[in-house]
PDBQT receptor file of N, H, CA, C and O in Angstrom, charges set to zero:
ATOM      1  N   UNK A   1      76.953 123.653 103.306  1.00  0.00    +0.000 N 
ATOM      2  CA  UNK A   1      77.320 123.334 104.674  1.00  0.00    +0.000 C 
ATOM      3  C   UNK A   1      76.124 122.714 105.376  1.00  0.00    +0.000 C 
ATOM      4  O   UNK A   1      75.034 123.232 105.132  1.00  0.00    +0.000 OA
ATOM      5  N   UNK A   2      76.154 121.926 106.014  1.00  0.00    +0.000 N 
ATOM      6  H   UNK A   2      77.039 121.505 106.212  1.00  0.00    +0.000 HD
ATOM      7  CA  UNK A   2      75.130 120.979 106.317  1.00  0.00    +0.000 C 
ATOM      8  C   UNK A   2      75.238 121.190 107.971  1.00  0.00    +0.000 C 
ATOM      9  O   UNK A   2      76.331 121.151 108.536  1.00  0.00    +0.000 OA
ATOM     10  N   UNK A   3      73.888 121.436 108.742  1.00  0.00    +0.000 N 
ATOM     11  H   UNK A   3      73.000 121.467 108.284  1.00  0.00    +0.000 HD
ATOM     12  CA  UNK A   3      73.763 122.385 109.921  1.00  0.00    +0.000 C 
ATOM     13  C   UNK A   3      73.086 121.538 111.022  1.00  0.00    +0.000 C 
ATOM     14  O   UNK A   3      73.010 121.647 112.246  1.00  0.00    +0.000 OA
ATOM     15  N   UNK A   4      72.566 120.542 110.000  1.00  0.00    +0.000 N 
ATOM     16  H   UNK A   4      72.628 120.453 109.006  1.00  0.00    +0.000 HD
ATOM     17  CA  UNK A   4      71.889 119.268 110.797  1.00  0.00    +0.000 C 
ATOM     18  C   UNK A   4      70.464 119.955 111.534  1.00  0.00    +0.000 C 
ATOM     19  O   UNK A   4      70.127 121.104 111.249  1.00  0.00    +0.000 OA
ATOM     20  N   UNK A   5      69.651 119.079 112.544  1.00  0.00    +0.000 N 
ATOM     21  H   UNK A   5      69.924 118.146 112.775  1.00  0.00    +0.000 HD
ATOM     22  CA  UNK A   5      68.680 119.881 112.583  1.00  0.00    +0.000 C 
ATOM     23  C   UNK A   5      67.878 120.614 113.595  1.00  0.00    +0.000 C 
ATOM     24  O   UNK A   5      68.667 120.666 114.539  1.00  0.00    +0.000 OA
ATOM     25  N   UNK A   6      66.846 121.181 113.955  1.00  0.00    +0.000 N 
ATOM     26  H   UNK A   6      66.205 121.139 113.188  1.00  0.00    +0.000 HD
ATOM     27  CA  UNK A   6      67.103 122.125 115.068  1.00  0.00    +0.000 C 
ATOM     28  C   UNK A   6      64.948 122.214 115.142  1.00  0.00    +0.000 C 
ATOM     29  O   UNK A   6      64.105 122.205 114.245  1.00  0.00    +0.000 OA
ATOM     30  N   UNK A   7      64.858 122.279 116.446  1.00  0.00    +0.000 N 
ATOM     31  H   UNK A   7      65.543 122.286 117.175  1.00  0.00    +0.000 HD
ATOM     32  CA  UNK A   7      63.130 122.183 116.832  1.00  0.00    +0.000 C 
ATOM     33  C   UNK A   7      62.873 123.638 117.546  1.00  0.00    +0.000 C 
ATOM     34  O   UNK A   7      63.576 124.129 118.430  1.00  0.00    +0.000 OA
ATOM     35  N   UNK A   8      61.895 124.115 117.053  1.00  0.00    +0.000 N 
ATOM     36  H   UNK A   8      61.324 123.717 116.336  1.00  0.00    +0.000 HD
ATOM     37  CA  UNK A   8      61.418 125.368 118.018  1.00  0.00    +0.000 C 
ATOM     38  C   UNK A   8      60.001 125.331 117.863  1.00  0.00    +0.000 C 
ATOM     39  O   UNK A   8      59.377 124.706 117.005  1.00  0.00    +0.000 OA
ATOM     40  N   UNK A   9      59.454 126.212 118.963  1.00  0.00    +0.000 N 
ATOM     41  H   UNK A   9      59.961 126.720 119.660  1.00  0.00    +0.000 HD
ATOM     42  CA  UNK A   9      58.159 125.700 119.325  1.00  0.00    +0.000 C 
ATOM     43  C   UNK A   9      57.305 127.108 119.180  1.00  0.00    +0.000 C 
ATOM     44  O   UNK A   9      57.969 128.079 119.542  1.00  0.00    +0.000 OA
ATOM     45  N   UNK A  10      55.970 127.420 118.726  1.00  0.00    +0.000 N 
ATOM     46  H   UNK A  10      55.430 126.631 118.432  1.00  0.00    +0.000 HD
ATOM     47  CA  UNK A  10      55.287 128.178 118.440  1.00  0.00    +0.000 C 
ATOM     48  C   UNK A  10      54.295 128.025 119.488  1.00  0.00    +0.000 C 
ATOM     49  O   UNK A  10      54.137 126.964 120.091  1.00  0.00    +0.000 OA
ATOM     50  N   UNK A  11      53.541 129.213 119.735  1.00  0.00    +0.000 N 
ATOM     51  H   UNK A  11      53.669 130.076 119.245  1.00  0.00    +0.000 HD
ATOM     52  CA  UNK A  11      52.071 128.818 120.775  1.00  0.00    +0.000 C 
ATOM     53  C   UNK A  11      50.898 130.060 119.779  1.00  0.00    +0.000 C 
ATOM     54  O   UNK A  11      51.122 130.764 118.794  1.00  0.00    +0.000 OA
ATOM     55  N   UNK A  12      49.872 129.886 120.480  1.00  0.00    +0.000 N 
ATOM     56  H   UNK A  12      49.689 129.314 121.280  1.00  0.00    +0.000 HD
ATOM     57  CA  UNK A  12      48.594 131.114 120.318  1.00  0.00    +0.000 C 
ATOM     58  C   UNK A  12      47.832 130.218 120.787  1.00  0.00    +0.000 C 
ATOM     59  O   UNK A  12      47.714 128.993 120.820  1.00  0.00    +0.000 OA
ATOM     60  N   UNK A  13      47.196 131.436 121.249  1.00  0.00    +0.000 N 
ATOM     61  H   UNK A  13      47.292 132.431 121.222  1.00  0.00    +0.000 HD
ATOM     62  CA  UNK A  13      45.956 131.148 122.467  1.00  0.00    +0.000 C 
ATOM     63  C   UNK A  13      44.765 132.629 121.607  1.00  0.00    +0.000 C 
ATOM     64  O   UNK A  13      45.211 133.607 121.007  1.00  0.00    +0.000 OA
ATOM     65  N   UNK A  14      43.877 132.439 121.745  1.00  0.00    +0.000 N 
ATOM     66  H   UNK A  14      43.515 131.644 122.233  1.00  0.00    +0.000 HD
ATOM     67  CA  UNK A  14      42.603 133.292 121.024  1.00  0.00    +0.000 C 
ATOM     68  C   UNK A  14      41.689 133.295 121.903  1.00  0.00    +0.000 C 
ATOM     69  O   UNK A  14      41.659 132.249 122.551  1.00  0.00    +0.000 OA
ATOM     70  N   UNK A  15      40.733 134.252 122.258  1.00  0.00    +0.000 N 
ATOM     71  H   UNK A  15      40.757 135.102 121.732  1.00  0.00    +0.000 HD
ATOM     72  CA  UNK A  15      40.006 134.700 123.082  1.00  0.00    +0.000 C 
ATOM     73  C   UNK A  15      38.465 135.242 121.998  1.00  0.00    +0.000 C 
ATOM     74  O   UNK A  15      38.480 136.135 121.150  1.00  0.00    +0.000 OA
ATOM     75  N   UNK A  16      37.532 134.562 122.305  1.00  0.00    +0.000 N 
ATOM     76  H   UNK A  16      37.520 133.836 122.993  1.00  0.00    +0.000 HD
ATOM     77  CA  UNK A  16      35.980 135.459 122.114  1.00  0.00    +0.000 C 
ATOM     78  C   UNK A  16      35.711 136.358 123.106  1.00  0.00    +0.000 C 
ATOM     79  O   UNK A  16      35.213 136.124 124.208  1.00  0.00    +0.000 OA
ATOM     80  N   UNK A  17      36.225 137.849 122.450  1.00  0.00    +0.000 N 
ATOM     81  H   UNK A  17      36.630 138.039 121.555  1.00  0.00    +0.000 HD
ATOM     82  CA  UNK A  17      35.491 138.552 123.815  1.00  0.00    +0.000 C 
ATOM     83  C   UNK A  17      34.059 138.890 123.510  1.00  0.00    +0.000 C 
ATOM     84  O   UNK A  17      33.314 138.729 124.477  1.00  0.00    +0.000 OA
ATOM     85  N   UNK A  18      33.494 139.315 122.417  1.00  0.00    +0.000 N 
ATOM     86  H   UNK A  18      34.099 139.446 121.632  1.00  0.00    +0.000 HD
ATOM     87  CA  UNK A  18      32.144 139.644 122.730  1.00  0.00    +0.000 C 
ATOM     88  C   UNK A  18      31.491 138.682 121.090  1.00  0.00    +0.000 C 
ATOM     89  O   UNK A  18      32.435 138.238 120.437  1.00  0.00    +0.000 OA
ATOM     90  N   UNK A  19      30.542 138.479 120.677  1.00  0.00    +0.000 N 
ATOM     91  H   UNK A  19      29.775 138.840 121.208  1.00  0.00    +0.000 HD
ATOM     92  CA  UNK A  19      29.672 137.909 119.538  1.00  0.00    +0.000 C 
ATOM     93  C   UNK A  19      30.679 138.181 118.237  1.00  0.00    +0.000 C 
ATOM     94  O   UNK A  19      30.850 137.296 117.398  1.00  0.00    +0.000 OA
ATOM     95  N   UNK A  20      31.244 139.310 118.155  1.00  0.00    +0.000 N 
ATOM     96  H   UNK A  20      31.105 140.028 118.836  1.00  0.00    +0.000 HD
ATOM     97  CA  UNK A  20      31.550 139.534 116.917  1.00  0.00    +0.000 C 
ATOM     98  C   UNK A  20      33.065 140.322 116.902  1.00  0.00    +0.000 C 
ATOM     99  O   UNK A  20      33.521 141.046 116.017  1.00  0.00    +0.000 OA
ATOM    100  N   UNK A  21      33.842 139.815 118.542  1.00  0.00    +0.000 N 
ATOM    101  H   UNK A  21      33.472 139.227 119.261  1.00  0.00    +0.000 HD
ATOM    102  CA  UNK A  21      35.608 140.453 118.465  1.00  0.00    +0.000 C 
ATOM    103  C   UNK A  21      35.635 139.341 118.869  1.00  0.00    +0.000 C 
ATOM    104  O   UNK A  21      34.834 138.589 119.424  1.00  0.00    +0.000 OA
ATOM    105  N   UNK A  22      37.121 139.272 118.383  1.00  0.00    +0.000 N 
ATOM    106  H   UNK A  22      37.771 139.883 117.931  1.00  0.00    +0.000 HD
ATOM    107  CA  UNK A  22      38.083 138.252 119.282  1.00  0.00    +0.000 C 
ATOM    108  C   UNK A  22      39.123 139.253 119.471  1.00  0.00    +0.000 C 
ATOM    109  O   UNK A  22      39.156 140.447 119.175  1.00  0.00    +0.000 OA
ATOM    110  N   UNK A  23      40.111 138.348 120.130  1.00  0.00    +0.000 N 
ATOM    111  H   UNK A  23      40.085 137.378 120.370  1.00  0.00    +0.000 HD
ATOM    112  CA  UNK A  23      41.958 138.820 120.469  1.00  0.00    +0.000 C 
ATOM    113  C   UNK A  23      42.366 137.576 120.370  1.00  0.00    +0.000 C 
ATOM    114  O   UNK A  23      41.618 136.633 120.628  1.00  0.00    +0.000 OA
ATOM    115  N   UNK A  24      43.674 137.426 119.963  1.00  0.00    +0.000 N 
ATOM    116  H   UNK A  24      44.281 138.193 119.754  1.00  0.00    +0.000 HD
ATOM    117  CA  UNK A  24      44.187 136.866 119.611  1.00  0.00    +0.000 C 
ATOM    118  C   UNK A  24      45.762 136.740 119.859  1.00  0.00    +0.000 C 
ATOM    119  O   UNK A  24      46.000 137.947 119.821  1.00  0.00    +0.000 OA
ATOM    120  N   UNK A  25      46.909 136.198 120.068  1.00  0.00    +0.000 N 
ATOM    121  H   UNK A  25      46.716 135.217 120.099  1.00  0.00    +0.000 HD
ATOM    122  CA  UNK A  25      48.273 136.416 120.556  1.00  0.00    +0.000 C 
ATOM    123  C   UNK A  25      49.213 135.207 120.068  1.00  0.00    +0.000 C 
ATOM    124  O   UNK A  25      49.125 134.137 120.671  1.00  0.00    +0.000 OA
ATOM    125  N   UNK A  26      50.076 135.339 119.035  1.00  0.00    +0.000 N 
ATOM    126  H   UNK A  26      50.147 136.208 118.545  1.00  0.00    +0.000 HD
ATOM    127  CA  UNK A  26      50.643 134.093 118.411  1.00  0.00    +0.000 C 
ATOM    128  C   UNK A  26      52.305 134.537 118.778  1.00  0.00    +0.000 C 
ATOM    129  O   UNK A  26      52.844 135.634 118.635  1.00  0.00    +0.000 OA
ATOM    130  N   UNK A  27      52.830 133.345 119.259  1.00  0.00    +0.000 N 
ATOM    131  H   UNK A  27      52.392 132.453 119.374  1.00  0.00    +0.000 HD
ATOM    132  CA  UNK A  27      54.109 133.492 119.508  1.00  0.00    +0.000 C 
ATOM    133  C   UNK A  27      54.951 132.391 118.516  1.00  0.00    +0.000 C 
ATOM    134  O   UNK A  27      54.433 131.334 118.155  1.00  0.00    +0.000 OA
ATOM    135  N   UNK A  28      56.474 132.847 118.090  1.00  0.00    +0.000 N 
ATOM    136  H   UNK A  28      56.894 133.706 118.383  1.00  0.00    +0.000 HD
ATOM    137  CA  UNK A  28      56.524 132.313 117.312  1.00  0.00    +0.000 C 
ATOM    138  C   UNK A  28      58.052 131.908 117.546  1.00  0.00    +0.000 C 
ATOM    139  O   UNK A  28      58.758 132.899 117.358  1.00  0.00    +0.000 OA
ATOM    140  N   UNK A  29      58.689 130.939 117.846  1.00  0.00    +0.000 N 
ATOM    141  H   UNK A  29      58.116 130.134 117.999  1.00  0.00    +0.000 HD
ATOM    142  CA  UNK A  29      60.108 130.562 118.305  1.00  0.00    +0.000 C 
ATOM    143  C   UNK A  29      60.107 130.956 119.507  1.00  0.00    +0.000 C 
ATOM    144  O   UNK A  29      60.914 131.771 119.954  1.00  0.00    +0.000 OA
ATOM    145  N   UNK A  30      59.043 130.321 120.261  1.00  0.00    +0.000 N 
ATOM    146  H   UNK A  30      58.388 129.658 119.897  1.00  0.00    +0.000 HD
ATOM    147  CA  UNK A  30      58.358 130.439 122.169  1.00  0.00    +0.000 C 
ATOM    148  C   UNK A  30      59.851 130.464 122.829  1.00  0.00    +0.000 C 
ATOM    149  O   UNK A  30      60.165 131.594 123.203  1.00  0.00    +0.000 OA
ATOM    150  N   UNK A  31      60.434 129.869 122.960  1.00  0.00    +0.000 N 
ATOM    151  H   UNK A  31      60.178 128.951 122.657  1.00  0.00    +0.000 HD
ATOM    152  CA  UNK A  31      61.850 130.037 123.578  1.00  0.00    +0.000 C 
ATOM    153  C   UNK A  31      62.953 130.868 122.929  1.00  0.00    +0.000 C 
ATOM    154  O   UNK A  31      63.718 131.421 123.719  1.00  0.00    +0.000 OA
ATOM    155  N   UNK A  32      63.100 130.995 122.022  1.00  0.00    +0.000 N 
ATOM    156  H   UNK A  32      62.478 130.546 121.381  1.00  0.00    +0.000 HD
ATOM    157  CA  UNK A  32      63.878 131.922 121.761  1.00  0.00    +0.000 C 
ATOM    158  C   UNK A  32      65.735 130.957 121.593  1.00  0.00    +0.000 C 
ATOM    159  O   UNK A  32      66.840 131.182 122.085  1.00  0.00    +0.000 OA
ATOM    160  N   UNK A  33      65.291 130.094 120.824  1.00  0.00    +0.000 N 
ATOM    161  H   UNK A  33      64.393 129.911 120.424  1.00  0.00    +0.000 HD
ATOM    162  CA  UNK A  33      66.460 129.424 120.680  1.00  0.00    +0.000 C 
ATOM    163  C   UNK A  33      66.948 129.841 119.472  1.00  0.00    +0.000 C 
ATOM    164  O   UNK A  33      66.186 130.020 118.522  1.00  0.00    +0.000 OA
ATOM    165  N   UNK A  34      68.528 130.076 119.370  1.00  0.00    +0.000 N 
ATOM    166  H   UNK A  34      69.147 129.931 120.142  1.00  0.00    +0.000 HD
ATOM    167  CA  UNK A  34      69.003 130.808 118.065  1.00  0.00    +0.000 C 
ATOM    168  C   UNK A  34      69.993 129.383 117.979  1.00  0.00    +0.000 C 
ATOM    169  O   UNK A  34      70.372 128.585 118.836  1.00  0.00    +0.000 OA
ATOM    170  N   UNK A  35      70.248 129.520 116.192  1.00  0.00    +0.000 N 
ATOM    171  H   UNK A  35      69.940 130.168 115.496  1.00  0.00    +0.000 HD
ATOM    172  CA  UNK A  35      71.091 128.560 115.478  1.00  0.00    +0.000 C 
ATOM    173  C   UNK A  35      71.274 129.100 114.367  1.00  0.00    +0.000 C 
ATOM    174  O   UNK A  35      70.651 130.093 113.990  1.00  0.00    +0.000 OA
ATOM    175  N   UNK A  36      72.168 128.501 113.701  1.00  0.00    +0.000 N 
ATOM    176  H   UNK A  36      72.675 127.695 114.007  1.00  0.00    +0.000 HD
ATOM    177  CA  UNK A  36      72.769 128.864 112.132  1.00  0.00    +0.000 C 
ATOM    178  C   UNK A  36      71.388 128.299 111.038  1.00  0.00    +0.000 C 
ATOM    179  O   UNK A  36      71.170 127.126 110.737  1.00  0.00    +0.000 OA
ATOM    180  N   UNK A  37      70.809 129.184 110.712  1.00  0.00    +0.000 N 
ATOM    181  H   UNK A  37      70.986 130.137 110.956  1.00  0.00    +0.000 HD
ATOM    182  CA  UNK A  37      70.096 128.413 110.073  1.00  0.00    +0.000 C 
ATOM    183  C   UNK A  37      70.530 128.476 108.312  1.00  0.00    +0.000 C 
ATOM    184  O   UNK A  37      69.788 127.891 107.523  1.00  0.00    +0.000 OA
ATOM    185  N   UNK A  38      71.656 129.155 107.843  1.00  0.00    +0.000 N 
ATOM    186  H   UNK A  38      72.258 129.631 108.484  1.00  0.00    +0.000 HD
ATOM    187  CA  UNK A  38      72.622 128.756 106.799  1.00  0.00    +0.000 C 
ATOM    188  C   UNK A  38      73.655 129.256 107.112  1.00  0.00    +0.000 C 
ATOM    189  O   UNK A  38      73.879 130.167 107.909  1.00  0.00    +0.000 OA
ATOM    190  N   UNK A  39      74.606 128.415 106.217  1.00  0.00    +0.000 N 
ATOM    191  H   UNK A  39      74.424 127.676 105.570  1.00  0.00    +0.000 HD
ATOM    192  CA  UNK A  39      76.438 128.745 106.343  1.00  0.00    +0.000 C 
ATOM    193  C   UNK A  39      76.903 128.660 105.049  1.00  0.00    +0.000 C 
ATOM    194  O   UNK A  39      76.776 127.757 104.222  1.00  0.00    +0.000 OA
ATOM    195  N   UNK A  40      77.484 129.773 104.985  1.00  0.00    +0.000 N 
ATOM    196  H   UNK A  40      77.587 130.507 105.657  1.00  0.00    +0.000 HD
ATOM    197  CA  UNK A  40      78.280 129.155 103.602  1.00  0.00    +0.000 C 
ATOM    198  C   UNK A  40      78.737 130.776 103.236  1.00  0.00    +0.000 C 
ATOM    199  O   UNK A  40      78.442 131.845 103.770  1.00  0.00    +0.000 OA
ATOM    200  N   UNK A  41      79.615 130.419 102.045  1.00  0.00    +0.000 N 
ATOM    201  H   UNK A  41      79.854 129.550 101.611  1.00  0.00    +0.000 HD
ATOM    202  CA  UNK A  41      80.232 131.835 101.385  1.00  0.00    +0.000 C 
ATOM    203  C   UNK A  41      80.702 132.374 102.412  1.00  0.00    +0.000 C 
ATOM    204  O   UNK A  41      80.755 133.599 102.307  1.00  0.00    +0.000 OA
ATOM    205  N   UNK A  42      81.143 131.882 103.566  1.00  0.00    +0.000 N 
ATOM    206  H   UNK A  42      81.099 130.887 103.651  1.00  0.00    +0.000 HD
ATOM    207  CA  UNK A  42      82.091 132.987 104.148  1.00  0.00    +0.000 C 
ATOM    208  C   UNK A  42      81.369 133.790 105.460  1.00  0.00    +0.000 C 
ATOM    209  O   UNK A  42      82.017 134.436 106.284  1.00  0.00    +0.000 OA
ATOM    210  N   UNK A  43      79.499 133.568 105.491  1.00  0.00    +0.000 N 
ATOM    211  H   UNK A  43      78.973 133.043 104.821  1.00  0.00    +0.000 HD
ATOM    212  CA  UNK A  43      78.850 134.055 106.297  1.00  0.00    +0.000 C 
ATOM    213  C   UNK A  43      78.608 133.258 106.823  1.00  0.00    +0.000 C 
ATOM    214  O   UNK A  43      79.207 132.190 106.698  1.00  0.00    +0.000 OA
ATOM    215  N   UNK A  44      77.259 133.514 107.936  1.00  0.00    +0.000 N 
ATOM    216  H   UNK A  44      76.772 134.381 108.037  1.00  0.00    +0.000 HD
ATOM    217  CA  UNK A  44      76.814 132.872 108.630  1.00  0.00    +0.000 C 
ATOM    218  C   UNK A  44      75.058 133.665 108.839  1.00  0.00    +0.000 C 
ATOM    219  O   UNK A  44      74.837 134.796 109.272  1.00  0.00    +0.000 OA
ATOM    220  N   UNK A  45      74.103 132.712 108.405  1.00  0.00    +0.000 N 
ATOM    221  H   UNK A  45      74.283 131.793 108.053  1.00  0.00    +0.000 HD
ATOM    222  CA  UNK A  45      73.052 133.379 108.637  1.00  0.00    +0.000 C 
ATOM    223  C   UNK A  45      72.018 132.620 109.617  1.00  0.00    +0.000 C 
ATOM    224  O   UNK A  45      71.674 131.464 109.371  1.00  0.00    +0.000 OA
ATOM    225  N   UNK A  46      71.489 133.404 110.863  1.00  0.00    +0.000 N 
ATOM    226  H   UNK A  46      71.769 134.343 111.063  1.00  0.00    +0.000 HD
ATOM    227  CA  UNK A  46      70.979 132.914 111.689  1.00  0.00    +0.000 C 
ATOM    228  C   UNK A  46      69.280 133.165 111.727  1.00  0.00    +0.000 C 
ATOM    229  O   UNK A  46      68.681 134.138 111.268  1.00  0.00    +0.000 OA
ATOM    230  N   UNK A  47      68.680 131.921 112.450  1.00  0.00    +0.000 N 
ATOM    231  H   UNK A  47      69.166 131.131 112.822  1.00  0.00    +0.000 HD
ATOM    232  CA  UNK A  47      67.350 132.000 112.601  1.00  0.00    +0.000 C 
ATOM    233  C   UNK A  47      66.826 133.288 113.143  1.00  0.00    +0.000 C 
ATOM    234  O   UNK A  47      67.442 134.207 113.682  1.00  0.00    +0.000 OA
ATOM    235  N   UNK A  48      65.587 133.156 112.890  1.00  0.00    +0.000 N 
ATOM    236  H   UNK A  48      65.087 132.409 112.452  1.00  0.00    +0.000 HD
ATOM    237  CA  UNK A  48      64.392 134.875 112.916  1.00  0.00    +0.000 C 
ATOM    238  C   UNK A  48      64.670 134.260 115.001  1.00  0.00    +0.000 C 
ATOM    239  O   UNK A  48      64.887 133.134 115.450  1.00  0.00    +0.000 OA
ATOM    240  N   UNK A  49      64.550 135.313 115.564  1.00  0.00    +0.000 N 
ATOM    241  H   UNK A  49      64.373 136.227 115.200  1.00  0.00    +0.000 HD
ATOM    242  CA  UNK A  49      64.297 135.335 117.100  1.00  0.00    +0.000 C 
ATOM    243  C   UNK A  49      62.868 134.785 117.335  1.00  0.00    +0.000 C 
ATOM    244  O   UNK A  49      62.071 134.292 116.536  1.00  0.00    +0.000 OA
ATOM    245  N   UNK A  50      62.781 135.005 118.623  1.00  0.00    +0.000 N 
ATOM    246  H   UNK A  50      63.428 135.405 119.272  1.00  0.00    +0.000 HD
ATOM    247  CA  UNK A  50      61.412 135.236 119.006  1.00  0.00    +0.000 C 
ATOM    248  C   UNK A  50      60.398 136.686 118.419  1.00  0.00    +0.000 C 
ATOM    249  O   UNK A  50      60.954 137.784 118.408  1.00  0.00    +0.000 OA
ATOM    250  N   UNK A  51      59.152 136.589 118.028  1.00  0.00    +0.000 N 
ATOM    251  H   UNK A  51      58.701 135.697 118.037  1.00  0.00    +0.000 HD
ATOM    252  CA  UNK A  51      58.246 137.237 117.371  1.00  0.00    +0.000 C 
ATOM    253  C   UNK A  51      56.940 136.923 118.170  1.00  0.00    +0.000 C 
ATOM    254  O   UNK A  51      56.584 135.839 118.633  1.00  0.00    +0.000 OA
ATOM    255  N   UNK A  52      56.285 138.193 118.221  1.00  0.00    +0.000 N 
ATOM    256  H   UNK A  52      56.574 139.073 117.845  1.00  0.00    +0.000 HD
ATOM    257  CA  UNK A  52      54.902 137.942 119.074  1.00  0.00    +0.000 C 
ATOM    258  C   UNK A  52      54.066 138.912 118.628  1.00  0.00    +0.000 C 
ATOM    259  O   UNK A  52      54.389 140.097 118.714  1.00  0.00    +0.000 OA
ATOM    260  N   UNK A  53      52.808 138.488 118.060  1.00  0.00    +0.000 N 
ATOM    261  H   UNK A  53      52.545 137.525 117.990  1.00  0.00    +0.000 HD
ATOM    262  CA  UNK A  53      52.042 139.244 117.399  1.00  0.00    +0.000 C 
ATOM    263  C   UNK A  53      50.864 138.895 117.956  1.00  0.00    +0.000 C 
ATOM    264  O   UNK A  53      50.531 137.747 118.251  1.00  0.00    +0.000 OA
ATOM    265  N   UNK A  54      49.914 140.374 118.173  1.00  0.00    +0.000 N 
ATOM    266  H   UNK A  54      50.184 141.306 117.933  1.00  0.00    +0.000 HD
ATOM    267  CA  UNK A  54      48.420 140.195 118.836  1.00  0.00    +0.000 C 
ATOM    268  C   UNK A  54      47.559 140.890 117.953  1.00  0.00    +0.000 C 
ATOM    269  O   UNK A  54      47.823 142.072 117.732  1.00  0.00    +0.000 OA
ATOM    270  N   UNK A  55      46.319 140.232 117.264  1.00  0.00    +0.000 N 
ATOM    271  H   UNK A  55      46.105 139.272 117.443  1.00  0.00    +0.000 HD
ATOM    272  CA  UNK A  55      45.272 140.545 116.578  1.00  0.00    +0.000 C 
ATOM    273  C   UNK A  55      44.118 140.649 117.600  1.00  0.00    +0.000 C 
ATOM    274  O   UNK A  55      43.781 140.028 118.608  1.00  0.00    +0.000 OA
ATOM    275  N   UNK A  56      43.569 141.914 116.759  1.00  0.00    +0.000 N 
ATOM    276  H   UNK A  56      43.843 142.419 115.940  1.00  0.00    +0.000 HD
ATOM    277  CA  UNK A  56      42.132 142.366 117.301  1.00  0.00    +0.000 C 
ATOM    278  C   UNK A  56      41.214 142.508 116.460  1.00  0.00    +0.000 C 
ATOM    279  O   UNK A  56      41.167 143.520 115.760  1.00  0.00    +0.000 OA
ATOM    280  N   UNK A  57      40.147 141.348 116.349  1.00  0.00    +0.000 N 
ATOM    281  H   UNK A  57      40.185 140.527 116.918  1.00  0.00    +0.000 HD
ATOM    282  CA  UNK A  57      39.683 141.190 115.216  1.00  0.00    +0.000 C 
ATOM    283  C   UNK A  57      38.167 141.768 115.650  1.00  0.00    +0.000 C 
ATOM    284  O   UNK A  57      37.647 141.666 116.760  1.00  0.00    +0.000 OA
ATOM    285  N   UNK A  58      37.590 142.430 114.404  1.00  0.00    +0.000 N 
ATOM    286  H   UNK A  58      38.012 142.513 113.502  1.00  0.00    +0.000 HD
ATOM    287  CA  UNK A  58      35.758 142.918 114.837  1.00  0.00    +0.000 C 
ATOM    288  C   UNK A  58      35.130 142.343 113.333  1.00  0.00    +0.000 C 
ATOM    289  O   UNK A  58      35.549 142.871 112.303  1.00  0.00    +0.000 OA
ATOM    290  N   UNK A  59      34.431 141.587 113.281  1.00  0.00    +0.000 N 
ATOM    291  H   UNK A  59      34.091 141.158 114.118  1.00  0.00    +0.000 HD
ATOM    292  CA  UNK A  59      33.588 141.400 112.035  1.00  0.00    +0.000 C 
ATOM    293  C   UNK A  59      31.962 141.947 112.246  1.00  0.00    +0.000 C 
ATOM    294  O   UNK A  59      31.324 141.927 113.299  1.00  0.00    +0.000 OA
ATOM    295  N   UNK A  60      31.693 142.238 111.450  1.00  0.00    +0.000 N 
ATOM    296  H   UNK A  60      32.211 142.254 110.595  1.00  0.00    +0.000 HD
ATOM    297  CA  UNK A  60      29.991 142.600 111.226  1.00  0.00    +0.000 C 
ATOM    298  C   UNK A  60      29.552 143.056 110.030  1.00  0.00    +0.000 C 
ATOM    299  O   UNK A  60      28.359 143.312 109.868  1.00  0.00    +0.000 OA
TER     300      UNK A  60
């Protein structure tokens, strides 16, 4: 089944807070637009939502 095609948009923004942390915040399908992203057999399977994940990184 042919679904034709479909744009979604990602962001992250990262922060140095001190010499040796960051933070970090990645968003992932920024709007939150849903579509079929396969069809067939009788189902219907749809795109992942919106997802937002924040890293706290320390190296030394």
């Amino acid at each position: 089944m042919e679904n034709g095609g479909h744009v979604t948009y990602d962001a992250a923004v990262s922060y140095q807070v001190l010499d040796n942390t960051s933070v970090a915040v990645n968003v992932s399908n920024l709007f939150d637009k849903k579509y079929i992203a396969y069809g067939g057999f009788g189902a219907d399977f749809y795109n992942p939502g919106r997802e937002i994940t924040a890293t706290l990184r320390r190296t030394w």
